[in-house]
MIDOSE-1310 file (N, C-alpha, C; in nm, 2 decimals, decimal comma, always signed):
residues 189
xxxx	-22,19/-17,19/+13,76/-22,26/-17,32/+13,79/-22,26/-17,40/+13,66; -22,22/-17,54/+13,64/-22,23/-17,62/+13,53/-22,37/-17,64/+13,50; -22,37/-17,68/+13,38/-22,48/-17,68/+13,28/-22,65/-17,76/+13,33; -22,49/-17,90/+13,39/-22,64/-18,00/+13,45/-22,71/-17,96/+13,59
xxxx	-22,61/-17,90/+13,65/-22,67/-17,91/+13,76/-22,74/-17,74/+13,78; -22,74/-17,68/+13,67/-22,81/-17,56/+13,66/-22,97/-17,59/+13,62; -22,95/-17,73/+13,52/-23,09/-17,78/+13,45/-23,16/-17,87/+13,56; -23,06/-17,91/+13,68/-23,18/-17,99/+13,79/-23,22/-17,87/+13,85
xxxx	-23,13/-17,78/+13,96/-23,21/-17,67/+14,00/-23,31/-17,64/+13,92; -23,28/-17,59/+13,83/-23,43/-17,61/+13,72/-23,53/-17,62/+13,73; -23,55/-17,76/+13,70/-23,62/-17,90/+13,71/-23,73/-17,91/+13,84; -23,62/-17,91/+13,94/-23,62/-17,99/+14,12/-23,74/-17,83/+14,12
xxxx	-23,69/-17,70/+14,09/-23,75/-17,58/+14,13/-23,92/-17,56/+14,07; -23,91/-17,58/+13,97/-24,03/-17,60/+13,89/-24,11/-17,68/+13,95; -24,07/-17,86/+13,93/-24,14/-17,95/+13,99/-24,18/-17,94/+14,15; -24,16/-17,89/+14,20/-24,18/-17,83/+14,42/-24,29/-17,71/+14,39
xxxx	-24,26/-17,61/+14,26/-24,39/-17,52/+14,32/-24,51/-17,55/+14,21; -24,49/-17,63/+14,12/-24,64/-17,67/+14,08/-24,67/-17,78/+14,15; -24,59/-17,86/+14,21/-24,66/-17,94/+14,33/-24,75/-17,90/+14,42; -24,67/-17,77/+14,47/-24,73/-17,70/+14,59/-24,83/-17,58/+14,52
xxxx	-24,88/-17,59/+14,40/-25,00/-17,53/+14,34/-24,98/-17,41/+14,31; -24,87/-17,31/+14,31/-24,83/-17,16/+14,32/-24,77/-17,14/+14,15; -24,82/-17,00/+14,13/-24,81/-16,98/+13,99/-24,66/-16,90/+14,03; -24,58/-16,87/+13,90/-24,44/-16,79/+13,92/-24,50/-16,66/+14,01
xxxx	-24,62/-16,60/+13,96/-24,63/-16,49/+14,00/-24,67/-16,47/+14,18; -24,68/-16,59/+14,20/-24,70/-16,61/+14,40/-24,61/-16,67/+14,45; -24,53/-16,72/+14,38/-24,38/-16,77/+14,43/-24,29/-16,62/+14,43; -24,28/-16,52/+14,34/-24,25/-16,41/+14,31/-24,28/-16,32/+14,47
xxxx	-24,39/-16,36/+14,50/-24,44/-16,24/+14,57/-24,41/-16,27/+14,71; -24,40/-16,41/+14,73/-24,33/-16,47/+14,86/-24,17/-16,44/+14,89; -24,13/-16,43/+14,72/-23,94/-16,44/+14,77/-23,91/-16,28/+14,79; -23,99/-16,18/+14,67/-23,92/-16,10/+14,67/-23,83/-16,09/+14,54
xxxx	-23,86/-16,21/+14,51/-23,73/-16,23/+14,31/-23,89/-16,20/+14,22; -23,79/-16,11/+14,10/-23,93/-16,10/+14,00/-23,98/-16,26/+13,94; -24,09/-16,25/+13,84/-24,12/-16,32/+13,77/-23,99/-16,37/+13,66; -23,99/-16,26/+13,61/-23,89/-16,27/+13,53/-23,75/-16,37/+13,55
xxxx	-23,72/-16,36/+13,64/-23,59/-16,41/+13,72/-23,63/-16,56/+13,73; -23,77/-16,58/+13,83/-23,76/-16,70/+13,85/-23,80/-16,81/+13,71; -23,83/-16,72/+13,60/-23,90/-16,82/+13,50/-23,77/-16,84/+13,44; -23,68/-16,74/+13,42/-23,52/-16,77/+13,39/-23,50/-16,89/+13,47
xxxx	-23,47/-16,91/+13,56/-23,42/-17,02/+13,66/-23,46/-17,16/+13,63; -23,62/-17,13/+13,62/-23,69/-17,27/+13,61/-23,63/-17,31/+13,46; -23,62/-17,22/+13,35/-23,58/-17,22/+13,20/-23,43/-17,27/+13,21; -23,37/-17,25/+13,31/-23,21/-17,29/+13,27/-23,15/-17,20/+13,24
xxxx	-23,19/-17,06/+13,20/-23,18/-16,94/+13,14/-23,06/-16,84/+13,28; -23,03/-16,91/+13,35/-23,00/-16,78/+13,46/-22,97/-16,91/+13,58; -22,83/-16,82/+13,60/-22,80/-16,88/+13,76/-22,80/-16,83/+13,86; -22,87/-16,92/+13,96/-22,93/-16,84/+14,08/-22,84/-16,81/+14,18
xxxx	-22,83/-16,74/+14,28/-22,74/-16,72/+14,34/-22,73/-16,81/+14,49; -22,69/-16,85/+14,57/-22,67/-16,92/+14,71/-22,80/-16,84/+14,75; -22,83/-16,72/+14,74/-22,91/-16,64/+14,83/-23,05/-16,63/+14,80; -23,04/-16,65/+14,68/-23,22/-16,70/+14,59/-23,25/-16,77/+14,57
xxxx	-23,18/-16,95/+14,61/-23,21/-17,05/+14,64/-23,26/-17,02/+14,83; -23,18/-17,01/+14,89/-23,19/-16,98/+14,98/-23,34/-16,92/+15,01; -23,38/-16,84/+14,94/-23,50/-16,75/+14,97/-23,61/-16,83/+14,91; -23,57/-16,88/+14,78/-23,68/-16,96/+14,74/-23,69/-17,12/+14,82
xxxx	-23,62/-17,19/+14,80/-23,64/-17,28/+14,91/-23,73/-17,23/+15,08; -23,72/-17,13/+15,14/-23,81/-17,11/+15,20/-23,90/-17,08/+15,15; -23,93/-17,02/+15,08/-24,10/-17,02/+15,01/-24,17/-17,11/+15,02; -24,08/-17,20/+14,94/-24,12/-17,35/+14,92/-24,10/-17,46/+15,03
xxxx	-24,08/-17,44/+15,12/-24,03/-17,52/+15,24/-23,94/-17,62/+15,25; -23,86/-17,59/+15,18/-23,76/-17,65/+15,16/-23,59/-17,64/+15,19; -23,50/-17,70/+15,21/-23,39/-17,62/+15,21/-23,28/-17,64/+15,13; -23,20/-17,53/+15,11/-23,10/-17,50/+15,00/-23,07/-17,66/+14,91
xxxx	-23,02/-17,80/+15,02/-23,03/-17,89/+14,94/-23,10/-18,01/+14,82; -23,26/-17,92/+14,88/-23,36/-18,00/+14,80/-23,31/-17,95/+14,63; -23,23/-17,82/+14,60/-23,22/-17,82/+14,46/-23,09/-17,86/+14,41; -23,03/-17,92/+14,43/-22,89/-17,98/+14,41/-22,87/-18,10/+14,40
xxxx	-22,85/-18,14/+14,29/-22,78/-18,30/+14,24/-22,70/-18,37/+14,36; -22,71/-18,47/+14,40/-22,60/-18,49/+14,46/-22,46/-18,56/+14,33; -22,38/-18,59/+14,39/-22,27/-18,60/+14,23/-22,27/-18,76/+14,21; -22,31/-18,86/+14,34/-22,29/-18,96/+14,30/-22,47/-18,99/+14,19
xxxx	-22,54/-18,96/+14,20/-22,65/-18,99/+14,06/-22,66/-18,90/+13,97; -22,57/-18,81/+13,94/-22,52/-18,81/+13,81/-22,48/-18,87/+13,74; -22,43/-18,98/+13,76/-22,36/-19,09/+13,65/-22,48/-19,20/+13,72; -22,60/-19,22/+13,82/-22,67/-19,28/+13,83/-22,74/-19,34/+13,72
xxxx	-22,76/-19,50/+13,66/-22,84/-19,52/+13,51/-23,04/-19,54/+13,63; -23,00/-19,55/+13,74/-23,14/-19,60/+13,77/-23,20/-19,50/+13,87; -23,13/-19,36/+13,88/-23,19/-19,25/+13,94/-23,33/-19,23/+13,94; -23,33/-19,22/+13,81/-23,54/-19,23/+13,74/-23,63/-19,27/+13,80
xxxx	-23,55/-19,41/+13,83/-23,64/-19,48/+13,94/-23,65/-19,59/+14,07; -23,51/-19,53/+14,08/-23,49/-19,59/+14,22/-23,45/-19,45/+14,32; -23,49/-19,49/+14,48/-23,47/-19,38/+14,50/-23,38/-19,49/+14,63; -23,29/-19,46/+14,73/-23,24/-19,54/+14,77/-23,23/-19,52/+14,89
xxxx	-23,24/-19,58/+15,02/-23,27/-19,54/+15,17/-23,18/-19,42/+15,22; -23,04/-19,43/+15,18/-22,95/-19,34/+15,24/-22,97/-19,21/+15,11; -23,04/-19,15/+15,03/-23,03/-19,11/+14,96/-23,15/-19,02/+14,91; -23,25/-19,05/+15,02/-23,38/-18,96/+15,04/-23,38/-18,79/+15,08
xxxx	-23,42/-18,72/+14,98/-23,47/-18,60/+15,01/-23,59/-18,55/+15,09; -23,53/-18,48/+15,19/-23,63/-18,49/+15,30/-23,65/-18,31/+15,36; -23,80/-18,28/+15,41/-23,87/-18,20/+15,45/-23,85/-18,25/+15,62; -23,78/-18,09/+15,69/-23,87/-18,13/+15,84/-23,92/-17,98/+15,86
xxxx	-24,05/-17,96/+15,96/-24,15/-17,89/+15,98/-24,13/-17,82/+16,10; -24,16/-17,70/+16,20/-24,17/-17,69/+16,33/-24,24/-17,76/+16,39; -24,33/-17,85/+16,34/-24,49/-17,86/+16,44/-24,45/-18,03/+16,43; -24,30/-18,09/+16,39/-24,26/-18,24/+16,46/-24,28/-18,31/+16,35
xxxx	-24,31/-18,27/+16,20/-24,32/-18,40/+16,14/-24,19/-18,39/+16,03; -24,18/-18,48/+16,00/-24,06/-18,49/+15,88/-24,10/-18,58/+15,78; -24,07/-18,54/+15,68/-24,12/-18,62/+15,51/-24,04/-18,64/+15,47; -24,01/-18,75/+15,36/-23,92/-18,81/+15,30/-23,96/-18,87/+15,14
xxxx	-23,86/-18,78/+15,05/-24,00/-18,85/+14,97/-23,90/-18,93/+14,89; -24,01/-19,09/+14,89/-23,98/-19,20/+14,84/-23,99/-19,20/+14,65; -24,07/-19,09/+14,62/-24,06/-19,07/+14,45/-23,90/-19,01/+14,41; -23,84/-19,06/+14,27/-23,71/-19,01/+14,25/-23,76/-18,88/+14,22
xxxx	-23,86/-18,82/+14,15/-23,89/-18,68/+14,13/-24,05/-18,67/+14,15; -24,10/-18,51/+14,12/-24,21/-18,47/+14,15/-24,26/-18,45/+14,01; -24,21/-18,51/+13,91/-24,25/-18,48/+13,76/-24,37/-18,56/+13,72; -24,35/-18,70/+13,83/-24,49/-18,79/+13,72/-24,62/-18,71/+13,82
xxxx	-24,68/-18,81/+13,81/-24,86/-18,84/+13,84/-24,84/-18,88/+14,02; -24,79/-18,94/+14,02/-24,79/-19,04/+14,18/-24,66/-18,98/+14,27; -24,65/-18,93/+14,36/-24,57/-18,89/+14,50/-24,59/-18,98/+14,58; -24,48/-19,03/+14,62/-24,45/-19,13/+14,74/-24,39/-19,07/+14,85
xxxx	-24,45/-19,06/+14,99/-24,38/-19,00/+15,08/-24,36/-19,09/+15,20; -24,28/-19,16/+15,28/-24,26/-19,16/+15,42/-24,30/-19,04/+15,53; -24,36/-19,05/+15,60/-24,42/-18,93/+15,73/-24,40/-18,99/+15,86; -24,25/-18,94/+15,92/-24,24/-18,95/+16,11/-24,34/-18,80/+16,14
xxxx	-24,43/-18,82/+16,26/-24,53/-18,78/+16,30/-24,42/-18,76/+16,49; -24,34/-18,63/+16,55/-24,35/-18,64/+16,69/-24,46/-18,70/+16,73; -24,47/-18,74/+16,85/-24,58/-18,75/+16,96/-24,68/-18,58/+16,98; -24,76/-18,57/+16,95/-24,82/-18,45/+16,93/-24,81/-18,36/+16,82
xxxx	-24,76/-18,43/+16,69/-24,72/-18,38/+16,59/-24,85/-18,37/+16,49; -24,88/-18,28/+16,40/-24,98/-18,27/+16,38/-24,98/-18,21/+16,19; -25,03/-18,20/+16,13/-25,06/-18,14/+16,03/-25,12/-17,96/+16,00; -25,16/-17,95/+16,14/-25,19/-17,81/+16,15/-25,31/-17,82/+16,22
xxxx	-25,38/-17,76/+16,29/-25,55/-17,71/+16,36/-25,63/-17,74/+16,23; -25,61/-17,69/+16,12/-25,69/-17,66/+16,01/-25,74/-17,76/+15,94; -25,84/-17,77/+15,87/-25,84/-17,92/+15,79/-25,82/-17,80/+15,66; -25,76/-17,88/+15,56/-25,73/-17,86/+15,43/-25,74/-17,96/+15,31
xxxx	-25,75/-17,89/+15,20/-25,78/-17,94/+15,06/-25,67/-17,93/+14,98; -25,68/-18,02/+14,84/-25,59/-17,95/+14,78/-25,66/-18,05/+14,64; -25,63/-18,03/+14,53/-25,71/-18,14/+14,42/-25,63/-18,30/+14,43; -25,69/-18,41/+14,36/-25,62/-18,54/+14,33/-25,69/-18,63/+14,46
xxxx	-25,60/-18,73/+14,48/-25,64/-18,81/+14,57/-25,52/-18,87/+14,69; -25,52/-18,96/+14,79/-25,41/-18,98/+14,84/-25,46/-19,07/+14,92; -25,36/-19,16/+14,97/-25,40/-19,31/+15,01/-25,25/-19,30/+15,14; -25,28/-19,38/+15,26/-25,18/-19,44/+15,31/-25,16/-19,58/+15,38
xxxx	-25,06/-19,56/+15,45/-25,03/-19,75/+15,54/-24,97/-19,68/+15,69; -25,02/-19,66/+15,78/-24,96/-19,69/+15,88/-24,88/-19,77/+15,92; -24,73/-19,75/+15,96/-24,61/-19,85/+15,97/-24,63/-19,86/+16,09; -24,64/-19,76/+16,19/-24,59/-19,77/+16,30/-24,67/-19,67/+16,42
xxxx	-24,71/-19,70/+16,52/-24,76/-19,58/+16,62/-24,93/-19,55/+16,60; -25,02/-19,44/+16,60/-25,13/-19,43/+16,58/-25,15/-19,27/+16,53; -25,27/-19,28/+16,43/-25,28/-19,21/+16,36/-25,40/-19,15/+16,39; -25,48/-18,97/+16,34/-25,58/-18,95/+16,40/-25,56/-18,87/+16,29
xxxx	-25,71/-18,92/+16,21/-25,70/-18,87/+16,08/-25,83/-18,82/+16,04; -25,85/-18,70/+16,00/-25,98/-18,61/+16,00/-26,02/-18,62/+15,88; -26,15/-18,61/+15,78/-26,16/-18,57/+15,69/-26,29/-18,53/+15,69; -26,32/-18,46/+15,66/-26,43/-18,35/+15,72/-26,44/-18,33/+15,83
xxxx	-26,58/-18,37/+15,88/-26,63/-18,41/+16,01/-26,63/-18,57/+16,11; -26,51/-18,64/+16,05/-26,52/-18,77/+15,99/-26,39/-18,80/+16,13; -26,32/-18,86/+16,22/-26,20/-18,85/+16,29/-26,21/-19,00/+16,31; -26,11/-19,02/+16,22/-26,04/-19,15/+16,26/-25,95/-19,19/+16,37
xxxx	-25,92/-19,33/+16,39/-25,78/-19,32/+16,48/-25,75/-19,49/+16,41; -25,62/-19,46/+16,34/-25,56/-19,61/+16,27/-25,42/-19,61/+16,33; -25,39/-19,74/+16,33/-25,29/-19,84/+16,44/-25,23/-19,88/+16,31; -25,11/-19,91/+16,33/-24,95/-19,98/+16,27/-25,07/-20,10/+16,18
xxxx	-25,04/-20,12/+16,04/-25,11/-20,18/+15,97/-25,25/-20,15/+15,88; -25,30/-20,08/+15,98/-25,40/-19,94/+15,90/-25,35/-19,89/+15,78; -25,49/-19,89/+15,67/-25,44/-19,81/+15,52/-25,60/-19,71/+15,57; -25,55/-19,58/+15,43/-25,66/-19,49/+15,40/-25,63/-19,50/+15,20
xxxx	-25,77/-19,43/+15,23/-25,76/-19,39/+15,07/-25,89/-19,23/+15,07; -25,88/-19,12/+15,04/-26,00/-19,03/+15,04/-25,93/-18,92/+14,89; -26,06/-18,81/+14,85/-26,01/-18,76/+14,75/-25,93/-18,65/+14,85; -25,88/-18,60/+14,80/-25,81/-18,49/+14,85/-25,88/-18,33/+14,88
xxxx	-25,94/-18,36/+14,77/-26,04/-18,24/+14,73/-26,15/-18,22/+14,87; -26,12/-18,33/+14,98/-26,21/-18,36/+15,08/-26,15/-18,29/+15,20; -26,20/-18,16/+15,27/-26,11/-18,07/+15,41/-26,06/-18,20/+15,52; -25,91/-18,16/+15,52/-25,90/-18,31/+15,62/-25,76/-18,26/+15,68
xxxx	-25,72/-18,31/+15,73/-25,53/-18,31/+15,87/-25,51/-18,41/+15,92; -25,38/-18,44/+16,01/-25,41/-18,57/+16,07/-25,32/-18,50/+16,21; -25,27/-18,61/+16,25/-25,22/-18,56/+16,36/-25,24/-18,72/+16,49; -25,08/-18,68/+16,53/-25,01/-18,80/+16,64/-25,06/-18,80/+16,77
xxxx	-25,16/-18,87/+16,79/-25,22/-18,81/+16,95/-25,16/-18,91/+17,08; -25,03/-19,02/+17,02/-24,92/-19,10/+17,10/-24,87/-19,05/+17,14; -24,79/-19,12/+17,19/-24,68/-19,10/+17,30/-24,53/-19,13/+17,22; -24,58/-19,24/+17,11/-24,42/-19,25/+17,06/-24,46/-19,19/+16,91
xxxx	-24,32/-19,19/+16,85/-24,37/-19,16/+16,70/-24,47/-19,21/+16,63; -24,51/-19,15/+16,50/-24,63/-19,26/+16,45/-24,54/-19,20/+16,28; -24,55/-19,34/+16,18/-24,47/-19,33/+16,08/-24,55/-19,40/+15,97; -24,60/-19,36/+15,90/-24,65/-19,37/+15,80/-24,64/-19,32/+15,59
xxxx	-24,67/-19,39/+15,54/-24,61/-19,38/+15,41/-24,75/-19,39/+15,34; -24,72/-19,24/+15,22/-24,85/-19,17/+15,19/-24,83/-19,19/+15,05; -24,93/-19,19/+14,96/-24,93/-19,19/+14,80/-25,02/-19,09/+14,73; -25,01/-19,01/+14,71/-25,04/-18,84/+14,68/-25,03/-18,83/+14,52
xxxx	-25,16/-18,79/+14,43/-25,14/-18,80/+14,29/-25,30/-18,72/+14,28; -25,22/-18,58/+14,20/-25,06/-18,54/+14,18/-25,00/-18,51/+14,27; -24,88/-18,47/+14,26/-24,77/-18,45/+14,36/-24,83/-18,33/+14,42; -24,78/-18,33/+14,55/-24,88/-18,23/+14,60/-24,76/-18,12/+14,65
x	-24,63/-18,20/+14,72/-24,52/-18,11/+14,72/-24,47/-18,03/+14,63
């Protein structure tokens, strides 16, 4: 594998599981790869194989192409900070939702995400926490949004803002999609 695109796997690998709050040693215990291995990887130190991306991207809920350069922003000068419609790295879920994230990486402070919501699409039963804060805009469809004991329902033009630290889910209780664009700091992916 070449040099650079050994230092984004890297990079992209690192930045997804301190997003997602997990220490080497619980990303370790989900893949099955030691500690050792994966801190090589994240270090640049070691090339991974098709099959330990493979395994770690499921860990991480992700798949094989979330760690890979594409070749045209390699020679990109505004990759940093542009991220561009046809050119979004994207999450989809069994339970109907799909993410897209509008940040060029998970390195700063602030994550930008696009969220299609199926019609019954949900975040999970559970309400959940995580540290920071997060804000959104309803584009499109209606939203049903928990945060504690708290159940909202916002329409196309609707914003939020709550800490994160606060038990919360949301979930599509439409008929058509519901599409909304979220701002998460820190990165939570």
């Amino acid at each position: 594998m070449k040099r650079a695109t050994q230092e984004i796997v890297g990079l992209r690998m690192r930045e997804l599981r301190k997003a997602k709050g997990l220490t080497l040693k619980q990303l370790a215990e989900r893949t099955g790869l030691s500690v050792g291995y994966l801190s090589q990887l994240e270090r640049q130190d070691a090339d991974p194989s098709v099959r330990s991306l493979n395994v770690i991207g499921k860990a991480l809920g992700v798949g094989i192409n979330w760690f890979f350069p594409d070749p045209e922003d390699e020679a990109d000068p505004e990759r940093d900070i542009v991220v561009r419609a046809t050119r979004r790295r994207a999450l989809r879920f069994d339970s109907g939702v799909r993410d897209e994230l509008l940040s060029p990486s998970l390195s700063g402070q602030l994550e930008m995400i696009l969220t299609t919501l199926a019609p019954g699409a949900s975040s999970g039963d559970t309400l959940y926490s995580h540290k920071g804060e997060e804000g959104g805009y309803v584009v499109e469809g209606i939203l049903e949004l928990t945060v504690e004991d708290q159940v909202m329902q916002l329409t196309a033009g609707d914003s939020f803002r709550f800490a994160s630290t606060r038990p919360h889910r949301y979930h599509n209780p439409g008929t058509g999609p519901t599409v909304l664009v979220w701002a998460v700091t820190p990165p939570h992916y």
